[in-house]
C-alpha positions in Angstrom: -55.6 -8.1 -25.4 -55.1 -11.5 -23.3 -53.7 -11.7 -20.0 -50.2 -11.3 -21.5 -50.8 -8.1 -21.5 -49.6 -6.5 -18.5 -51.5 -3.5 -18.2 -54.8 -5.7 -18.6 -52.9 -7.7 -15.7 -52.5 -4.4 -13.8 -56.2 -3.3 -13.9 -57.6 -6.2 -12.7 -55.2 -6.7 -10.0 -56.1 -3.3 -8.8 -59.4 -3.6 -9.6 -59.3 -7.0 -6.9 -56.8 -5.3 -4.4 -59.5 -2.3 -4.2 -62.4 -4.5 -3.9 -61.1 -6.6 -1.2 -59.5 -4.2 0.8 -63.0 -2.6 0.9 -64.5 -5.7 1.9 -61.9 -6.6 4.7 -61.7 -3.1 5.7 -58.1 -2.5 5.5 -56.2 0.7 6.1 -53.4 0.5 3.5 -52.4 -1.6 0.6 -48.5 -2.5 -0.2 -48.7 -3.1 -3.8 -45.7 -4.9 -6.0 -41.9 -5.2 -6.0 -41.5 -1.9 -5.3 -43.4 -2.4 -2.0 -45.3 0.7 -2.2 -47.9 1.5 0.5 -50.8 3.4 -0.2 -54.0 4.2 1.9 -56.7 1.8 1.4 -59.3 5.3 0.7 -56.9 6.3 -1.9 -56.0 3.3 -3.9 -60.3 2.4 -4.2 -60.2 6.0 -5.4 -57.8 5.7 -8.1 -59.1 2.0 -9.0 -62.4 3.7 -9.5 -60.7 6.3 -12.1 -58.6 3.9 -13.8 -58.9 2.2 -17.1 -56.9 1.3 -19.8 -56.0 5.0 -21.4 -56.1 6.5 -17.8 -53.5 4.4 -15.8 -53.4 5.0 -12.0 -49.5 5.1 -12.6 -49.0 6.3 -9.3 -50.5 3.1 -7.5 -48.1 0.6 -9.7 -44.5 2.8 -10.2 -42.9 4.3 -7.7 -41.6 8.4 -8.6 -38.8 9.0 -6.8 -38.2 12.8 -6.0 -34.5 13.0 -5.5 -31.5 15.7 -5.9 -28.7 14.7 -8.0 -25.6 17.2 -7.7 -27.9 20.1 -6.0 -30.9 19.4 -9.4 -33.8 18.2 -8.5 -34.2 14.3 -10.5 -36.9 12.1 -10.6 -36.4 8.1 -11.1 -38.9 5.7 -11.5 -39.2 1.9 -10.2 -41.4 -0.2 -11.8 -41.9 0.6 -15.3 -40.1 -3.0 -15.9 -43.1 -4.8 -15.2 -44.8 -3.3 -18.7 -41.6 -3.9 -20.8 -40.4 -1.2 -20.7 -36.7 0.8 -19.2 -37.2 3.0 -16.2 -36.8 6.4 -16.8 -34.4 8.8 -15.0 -35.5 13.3 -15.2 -34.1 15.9 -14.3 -33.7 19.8 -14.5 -32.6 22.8 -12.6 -35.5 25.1 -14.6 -38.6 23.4 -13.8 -40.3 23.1 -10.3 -40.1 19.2 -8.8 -43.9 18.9 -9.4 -43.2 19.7 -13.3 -40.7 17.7 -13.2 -43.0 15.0 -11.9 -45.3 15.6 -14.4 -43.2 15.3 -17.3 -41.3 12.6 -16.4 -44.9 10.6 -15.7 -46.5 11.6 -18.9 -43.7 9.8 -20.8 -44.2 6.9 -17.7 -47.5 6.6 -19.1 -46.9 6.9 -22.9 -44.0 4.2 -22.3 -46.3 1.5 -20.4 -49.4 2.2 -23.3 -47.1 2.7 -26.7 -44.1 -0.1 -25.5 -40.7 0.6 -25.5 -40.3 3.1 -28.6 -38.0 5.5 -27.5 -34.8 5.0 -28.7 -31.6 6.3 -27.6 -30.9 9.7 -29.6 -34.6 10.3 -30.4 -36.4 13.5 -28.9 -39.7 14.4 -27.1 -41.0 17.5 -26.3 -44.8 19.4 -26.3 -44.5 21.4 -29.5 -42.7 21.0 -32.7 -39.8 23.0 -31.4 -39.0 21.5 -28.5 -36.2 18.8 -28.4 -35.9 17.2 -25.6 -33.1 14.4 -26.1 -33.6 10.7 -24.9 -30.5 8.8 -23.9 -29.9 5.1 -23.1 -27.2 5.0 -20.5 -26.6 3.8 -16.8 -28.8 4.6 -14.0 -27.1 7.8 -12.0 -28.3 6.3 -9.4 -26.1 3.0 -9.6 -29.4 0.8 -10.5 -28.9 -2.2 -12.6 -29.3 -2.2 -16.4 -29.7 0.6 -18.9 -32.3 3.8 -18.2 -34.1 5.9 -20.4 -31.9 9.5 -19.2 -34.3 13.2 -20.0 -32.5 15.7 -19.2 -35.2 18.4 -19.5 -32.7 22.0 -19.8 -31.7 20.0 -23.1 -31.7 21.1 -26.5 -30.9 19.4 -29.8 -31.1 15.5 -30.8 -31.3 13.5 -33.7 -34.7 13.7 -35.1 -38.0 14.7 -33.7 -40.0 12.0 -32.2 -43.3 12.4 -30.3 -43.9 15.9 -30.2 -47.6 15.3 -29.4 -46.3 13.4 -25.8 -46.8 16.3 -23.4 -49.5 18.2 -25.5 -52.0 19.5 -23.8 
């Protein structure tokens, strides 16, 4: 992939940030629109671990923790510099970190597969989990459409990427 390709962009951004803030000795890095800052110790660390199937996601996209109407949500910021919508999760069953989780393993899948969910389609980790995927306005009044997962879902269209959150 050339230089078009923004996760090949990504990892050798990162790859320069972590080097030079070694060099220079800095204490923190503020990394893209987002204007996330990070410790200088930590972002070498996860610089060192990435690569292109292991994306230090957590450096480049912001995952917002938030509560919407008393359930715990999580929104990301960022994801639009791979081509891809943000994505919006929540539930009132899981814990936040699962939550977390969840909504960054389809984070990931998003920034390495493009955008192939499509609005109706479902996700889950085993054949009979169907998790719907919605295209629809941001609940948090951000600009442009949002990929919605309400995780306490059931049902859907068809089943789509079952293999997403297998473990």
């Amino acid at each position: 992939k050339g230089w078009g390709d923004p996760i090949r962009r990504h990892l050798v951004l990162t790859d320069f940030v972590a080097a030079l803030s070694e060099a220079v000795g800095g204490l923190a890095v503020l990394w893209g629109p987002v204007g996330m800052l990070q410790s200088a110790e930590y972002f070498r660390e996860q610089a060192a671990e990435a690569s292109a199937d292991h994306l230090p996601l957590f450096l480049w996209v912001e995952f917002a923790l938030v509560r919407h109407d008393g359930v715990p949500f999580v929104a990301t910021y960022g994801l639009d510099a791979f081509g891809v919508m943000e994505v919006e999760g929540g539930s009132s069953r899981m814990k936040p970190i699962q939550l977390l989780e969840r909504v960054f393993d389809v984070a990931h899948y998003l920034c390495l597969e493009g955008p192939v969910l499509n609005d109706g389609d479902t996700i889950g980790g085993s054949e009979r989990e169907r998790i719907p995927v919605r295209h629809t306005d941001s609940i948090l009044d951000r600009p442009g459409p949002v990929i919605r997962i309400e995780f306490d879902a059931a049902g859907g269209r068809r089943g789509l990427l079952s293999r997403l959150f297998g473990r």
